[in-house]
N, CA, C and O atoms as a GROMACS GRO file, in nm:
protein
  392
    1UNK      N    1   1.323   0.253  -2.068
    1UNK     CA    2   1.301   0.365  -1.979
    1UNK      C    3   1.232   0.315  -1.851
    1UNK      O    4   1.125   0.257  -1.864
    2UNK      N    5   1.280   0.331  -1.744
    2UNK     CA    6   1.225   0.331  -1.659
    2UNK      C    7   1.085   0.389  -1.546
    2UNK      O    8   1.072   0.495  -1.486
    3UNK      N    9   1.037   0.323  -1.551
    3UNK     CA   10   0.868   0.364  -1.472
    3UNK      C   11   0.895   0.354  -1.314
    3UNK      O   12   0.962   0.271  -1.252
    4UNK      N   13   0.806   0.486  -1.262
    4UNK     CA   14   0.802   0.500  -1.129
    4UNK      C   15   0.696   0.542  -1.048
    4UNK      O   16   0.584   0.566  -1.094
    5UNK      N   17   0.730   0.554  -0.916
    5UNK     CA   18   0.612   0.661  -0.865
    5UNK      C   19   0.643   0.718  -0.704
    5UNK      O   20   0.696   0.653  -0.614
    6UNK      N   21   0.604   0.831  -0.698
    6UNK     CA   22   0.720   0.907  -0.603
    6UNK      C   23   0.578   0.899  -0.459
    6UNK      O   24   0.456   0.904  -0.475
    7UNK      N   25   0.669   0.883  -0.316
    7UNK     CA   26   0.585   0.867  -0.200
    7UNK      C   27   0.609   0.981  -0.150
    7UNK      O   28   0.716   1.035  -0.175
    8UNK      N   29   0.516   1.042  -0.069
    8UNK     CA   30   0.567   1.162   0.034
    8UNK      C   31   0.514   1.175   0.144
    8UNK      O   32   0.398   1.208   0.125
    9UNK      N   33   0.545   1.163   0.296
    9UNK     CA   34   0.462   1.172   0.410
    9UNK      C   35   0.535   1.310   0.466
    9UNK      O   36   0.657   1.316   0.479
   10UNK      N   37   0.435   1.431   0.503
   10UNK     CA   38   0.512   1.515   0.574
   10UNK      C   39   0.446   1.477   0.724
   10UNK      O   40   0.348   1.406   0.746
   11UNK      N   41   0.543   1.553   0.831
   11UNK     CA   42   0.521   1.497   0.980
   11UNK      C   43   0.522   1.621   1.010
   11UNK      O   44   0.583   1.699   0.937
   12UNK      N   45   0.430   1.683   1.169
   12UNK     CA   46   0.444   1.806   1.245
   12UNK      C   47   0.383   1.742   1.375
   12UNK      O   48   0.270   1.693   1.375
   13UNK      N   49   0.472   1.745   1.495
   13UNK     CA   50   0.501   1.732   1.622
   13UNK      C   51   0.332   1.762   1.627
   13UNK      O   52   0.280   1.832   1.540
   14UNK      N   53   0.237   1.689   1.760
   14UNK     CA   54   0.187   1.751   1.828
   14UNK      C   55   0.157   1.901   1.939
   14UNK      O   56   0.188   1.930   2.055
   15UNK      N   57   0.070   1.977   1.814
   15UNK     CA   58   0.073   2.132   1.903
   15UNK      C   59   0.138   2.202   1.791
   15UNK      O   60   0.173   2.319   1.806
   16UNK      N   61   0.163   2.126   1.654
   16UNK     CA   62   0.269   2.233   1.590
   16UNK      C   63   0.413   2.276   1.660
   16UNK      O   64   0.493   2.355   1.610
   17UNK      N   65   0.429   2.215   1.771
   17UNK     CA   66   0.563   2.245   1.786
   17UNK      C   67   0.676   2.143   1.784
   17UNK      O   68   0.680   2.032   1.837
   18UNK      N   69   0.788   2.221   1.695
   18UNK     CA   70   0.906   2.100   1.666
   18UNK      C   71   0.891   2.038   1.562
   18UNK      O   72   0.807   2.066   1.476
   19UNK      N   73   0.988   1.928   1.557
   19UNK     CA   74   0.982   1.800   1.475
   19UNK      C   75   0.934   1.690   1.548
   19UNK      O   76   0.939   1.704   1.670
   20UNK      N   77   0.893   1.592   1.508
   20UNK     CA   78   0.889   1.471   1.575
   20UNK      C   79   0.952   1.374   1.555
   20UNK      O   80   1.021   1.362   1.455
   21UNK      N   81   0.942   1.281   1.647
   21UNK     CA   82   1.051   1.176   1.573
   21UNK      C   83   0.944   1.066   1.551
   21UNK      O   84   0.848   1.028   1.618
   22UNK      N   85   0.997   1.026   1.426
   22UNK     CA   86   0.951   0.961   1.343
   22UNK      C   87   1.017   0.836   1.276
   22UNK      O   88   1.121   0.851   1.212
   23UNK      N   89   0.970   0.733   1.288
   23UNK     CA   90   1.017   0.599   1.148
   23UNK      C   91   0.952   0.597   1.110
   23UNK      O   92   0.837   0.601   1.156
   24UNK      N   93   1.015   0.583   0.927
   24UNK     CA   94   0.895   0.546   0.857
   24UNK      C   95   0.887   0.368   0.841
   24UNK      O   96   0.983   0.302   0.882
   25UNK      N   97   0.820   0.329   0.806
   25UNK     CA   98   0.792   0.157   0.819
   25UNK      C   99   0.745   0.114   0.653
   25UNK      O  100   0.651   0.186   0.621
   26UNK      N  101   0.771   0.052   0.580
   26UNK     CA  102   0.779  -0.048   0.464
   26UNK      C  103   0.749  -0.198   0.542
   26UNK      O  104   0.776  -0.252   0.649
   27UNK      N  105   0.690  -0.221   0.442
   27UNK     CA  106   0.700  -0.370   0.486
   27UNK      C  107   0.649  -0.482   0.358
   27UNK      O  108   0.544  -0.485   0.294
   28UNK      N  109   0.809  -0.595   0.352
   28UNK     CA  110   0.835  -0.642   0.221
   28UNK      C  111   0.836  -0.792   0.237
   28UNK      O  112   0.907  -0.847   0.322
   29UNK      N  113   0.734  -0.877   0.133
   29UNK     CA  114   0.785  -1.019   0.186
   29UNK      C  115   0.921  -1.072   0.073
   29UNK      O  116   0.971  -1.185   0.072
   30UNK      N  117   0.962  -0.949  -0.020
   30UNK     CA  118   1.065  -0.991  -0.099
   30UNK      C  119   1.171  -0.960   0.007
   30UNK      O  120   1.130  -0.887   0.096
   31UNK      N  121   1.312  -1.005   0.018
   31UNK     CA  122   1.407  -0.986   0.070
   31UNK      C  123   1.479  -0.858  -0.015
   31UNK      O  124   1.499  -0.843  -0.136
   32UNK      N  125   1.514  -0.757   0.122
   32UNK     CA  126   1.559  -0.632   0.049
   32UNK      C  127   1.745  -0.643   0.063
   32UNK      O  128   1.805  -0.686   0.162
   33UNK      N  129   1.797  -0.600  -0.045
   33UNK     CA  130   1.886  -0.591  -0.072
   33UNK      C  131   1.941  -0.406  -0.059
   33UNK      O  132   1.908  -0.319  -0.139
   34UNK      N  133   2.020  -0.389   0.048
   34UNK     CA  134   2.040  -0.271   0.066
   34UNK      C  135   2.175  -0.205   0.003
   34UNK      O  136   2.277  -0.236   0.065
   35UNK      N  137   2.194  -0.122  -0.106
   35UNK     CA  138   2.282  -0.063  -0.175
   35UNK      C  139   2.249   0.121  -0.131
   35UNK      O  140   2.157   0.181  -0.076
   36UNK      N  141   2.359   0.152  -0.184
   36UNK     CA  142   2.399   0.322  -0.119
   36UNK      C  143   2.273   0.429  -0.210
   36UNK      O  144   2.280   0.472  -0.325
   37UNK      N  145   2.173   0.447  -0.115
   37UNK     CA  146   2.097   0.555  -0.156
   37UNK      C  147   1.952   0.478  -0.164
   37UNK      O  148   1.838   0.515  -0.137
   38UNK      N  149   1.996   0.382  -0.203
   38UNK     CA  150   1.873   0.284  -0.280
   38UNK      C  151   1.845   0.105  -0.176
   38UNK      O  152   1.930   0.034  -0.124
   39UNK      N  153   1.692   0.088  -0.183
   39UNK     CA  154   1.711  -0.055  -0.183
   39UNK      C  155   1.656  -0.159  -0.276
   39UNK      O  156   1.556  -0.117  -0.333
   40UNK      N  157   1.682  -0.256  -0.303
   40UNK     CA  158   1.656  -0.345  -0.440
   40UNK      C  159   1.537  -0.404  -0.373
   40UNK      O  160   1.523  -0.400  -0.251
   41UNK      N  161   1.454  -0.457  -0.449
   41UNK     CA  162   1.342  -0.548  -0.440
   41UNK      C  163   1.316  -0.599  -0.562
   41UNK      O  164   1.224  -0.548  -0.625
   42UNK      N  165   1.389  -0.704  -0.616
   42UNK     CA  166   1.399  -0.759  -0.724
   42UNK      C  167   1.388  -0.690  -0.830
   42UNK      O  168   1.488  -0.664  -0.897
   43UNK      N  169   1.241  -0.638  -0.871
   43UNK     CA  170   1.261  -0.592  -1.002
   43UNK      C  171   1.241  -0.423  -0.992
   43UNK      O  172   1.234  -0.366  -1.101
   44UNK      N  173   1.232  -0.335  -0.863
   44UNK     CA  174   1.176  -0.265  -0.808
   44UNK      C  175   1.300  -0.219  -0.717
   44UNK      O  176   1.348  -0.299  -0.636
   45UNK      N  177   1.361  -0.061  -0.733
   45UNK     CA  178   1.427   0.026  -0.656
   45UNK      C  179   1.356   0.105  -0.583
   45UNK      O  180   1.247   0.129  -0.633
   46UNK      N  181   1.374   0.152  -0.489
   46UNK     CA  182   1.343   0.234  -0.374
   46UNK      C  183   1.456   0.299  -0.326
   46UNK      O  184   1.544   0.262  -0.248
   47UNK      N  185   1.432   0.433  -0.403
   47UNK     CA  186   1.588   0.583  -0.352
   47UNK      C  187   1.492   0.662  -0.268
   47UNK      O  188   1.372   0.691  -0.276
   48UNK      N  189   1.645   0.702  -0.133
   48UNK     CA  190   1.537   0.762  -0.052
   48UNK      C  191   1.672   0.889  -0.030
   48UNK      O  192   1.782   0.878  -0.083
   49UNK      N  193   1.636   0.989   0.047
   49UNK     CA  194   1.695   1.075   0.088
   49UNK      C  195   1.811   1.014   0.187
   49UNK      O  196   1.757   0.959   0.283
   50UNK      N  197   1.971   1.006   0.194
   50UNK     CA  198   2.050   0.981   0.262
   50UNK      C  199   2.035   0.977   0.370
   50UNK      O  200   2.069   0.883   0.442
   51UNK      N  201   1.955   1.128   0.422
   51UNK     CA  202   1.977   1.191   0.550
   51UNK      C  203   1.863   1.053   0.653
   51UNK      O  204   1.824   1.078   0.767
   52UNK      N  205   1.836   0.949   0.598
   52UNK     CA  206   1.758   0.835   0.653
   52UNK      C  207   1.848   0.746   0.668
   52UNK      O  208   1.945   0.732   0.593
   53UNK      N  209   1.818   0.664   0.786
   53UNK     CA  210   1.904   0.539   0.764
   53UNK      C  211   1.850   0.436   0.802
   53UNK      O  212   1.788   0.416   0.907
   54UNK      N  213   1.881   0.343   0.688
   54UNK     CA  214   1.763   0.219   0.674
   54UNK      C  215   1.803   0.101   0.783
   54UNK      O  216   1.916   0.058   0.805
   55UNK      N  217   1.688   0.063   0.840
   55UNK     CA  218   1.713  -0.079   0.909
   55UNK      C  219   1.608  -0.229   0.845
   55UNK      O  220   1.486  -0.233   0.832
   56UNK      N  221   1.670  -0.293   0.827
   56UNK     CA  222   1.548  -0.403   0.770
   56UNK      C  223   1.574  -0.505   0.920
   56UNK      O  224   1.680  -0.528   0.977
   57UNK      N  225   1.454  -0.546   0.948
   57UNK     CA  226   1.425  -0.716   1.040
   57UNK      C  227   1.357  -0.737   0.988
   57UNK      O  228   1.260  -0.674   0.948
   58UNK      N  229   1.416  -0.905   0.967
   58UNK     CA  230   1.317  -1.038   0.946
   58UNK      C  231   1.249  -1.021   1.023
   58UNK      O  232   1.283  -0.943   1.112
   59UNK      N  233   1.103  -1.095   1.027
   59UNK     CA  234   1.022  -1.115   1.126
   59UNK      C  235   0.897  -1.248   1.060
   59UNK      O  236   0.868  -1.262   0.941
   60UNK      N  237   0.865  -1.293   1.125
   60UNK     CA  238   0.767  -1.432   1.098
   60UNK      C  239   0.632  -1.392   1.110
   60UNK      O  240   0.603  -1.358   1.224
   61UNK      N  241   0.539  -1.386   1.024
   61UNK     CA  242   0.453  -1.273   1.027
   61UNK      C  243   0.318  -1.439   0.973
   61UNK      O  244   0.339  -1.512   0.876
   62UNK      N  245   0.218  -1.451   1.052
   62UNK     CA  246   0.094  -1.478   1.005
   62UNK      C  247   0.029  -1.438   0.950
   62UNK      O  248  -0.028  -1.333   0.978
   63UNK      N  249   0.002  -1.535   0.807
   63UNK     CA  250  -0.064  -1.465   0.676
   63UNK      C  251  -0.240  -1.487   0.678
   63UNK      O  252  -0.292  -1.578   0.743
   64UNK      N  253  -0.294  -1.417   0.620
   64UNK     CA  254  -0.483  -1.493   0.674
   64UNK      C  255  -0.480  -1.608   0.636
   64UNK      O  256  -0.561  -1.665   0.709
   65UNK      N  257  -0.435  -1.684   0.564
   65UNK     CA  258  -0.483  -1.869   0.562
   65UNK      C  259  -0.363  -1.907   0.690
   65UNK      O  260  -0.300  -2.011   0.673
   66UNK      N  261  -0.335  -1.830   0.806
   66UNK     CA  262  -0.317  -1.902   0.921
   66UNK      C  263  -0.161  -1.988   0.899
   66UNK      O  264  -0.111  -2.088   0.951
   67UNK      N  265  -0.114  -1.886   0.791
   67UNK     CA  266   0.053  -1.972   0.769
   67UNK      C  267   0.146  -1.875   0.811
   67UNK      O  268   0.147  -1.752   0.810
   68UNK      N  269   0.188  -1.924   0.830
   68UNK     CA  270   0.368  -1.842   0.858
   68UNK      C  271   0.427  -1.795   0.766
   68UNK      O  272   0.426  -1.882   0.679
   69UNK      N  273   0.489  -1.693   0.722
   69UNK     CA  274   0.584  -1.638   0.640
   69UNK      C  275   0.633  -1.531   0.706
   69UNK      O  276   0.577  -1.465   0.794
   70UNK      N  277   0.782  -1.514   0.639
   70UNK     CA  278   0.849  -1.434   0.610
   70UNK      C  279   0.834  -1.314   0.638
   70UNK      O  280   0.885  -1.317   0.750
   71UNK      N  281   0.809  -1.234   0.627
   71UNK     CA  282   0.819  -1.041   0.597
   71UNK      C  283   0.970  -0.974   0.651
   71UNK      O  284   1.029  -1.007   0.754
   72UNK      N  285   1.006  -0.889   0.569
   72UNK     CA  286   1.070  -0.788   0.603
   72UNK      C  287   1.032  -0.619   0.674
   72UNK      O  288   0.972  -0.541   0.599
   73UNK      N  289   1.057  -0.587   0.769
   73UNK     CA  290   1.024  -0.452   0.756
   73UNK      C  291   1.171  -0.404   0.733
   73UNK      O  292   1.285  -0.450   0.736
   74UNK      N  293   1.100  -0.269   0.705
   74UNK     CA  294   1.245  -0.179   0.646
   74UNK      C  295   1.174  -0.038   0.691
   74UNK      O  296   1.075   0.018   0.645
   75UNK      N  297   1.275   0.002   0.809
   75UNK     CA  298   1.244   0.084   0.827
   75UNK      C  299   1.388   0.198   0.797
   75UNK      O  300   1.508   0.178   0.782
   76UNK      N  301   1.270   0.368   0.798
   76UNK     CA  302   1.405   0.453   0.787
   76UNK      C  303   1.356   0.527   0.892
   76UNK      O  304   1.241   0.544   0.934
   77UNK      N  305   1.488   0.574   0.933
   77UNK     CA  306   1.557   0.612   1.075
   77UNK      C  307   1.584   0.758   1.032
   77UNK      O  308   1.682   0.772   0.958
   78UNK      N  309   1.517   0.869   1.066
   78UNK     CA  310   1.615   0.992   1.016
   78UNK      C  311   1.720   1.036   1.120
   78UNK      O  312   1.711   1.047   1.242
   79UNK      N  313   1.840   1.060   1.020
   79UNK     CA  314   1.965   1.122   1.151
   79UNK      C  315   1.945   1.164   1.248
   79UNK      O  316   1.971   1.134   1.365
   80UNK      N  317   1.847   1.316   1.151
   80UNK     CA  318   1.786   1.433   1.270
   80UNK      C  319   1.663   1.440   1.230
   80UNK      O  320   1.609   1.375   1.141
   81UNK      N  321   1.616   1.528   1.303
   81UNK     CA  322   1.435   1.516   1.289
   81UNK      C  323   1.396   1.593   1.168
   81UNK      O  324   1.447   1.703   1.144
   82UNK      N  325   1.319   1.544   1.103
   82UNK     CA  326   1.289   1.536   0.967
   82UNK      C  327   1.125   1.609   0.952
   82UNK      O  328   1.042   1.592   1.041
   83UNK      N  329   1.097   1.684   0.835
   83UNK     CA  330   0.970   1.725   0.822
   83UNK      C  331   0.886   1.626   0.710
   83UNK      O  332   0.764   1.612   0.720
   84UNK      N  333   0.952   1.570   0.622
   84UNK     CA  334   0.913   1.532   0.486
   84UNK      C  335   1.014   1.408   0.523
   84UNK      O  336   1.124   1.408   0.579
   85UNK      N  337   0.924   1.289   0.465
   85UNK     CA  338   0.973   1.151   0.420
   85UNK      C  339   0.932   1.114   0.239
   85UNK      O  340   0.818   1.086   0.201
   86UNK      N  341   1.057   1.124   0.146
   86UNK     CA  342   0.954   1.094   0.033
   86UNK      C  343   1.094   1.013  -0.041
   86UNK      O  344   1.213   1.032  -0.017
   87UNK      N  345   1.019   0.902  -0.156
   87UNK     CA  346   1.092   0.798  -0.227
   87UNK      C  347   1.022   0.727  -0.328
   87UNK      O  348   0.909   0.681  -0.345
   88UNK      N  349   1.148   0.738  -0.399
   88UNK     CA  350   1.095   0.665  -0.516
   88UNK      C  351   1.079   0.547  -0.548
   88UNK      O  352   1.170   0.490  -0.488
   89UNK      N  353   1.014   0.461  -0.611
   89UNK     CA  354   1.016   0.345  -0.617
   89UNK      C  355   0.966   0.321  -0.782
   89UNK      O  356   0.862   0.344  -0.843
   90UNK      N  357   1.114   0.256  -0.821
   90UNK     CA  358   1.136   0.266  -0.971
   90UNK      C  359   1.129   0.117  -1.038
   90UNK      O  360   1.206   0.036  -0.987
   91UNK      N  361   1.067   0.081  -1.118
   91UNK     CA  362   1.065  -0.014  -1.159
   91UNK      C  363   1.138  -0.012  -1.299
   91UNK      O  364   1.133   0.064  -1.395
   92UNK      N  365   1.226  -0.159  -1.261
   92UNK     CA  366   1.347  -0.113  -1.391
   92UNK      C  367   1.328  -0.225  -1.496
   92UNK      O  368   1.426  -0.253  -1.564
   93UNK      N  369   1.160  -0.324  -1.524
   93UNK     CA  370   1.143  -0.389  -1.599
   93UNK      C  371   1.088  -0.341  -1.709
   93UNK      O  372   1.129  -0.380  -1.818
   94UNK      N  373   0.976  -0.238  -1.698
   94UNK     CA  374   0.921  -0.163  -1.788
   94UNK      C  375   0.792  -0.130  -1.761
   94UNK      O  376   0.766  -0.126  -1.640
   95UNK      N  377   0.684  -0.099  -1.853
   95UNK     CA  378   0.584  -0.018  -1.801
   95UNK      C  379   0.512  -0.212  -1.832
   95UNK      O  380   0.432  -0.204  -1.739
   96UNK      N  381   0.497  -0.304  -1.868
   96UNK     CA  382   0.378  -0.373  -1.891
   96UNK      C  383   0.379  -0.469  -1.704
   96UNK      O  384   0.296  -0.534  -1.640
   97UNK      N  385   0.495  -0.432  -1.688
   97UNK     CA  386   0.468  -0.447  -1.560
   97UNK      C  387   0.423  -0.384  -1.410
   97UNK      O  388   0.456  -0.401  -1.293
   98UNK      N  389   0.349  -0.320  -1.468
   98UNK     CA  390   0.336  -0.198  -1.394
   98UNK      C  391   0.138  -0.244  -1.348
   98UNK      O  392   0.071  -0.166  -1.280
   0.00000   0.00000   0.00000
């Protein structure tokens, strides 16, 4: 059985008026693997609402011991302007990894 845990950011424009536009931002030093609905992170899914659309960049990111690595961001893009950003992130090894 699979273990999870659900994210939710709601957004409201400055002044209460409108939507705003918004990305939301992740940021992964595993390499994300992007499939329909969902993105992989090895042992770890992340399903998000369609109406988003994901962008990942590499980027070379300085770690505190002053090294270089990797990171991914992954960001989601909503179509149209969005009130609620929320996703799951399922882990499909089991609970002792949790």
């Amino acid at each position: 059985m699979p273990y999870g845990v659900r994210m939710q950011d709601s957004f409201s424009a400055a002044g209460g008026d409108g939507l705003p536009e918004v990305t939301e931002r992740l940021i992964s030093q595993i390499r994300p693997v992007c499939k329909e609905g969902r993105i992989e992170l090895e042992e770890v899914s992340i399903v998000y609402d369609p109406v988003w659309k994901v962008q990942v960049t590499e980027q070379i990111h300085v770690n505190h011991q002053c090294a270089e690595e990797t990171v991914y961001l992954i960001d989601f893009i909503p179509e149209q302007a969005q009130k609620v950003f929320a996703a799951e992130f399922i882990c499909s090894s089991g609970q002792e990894n949790l």
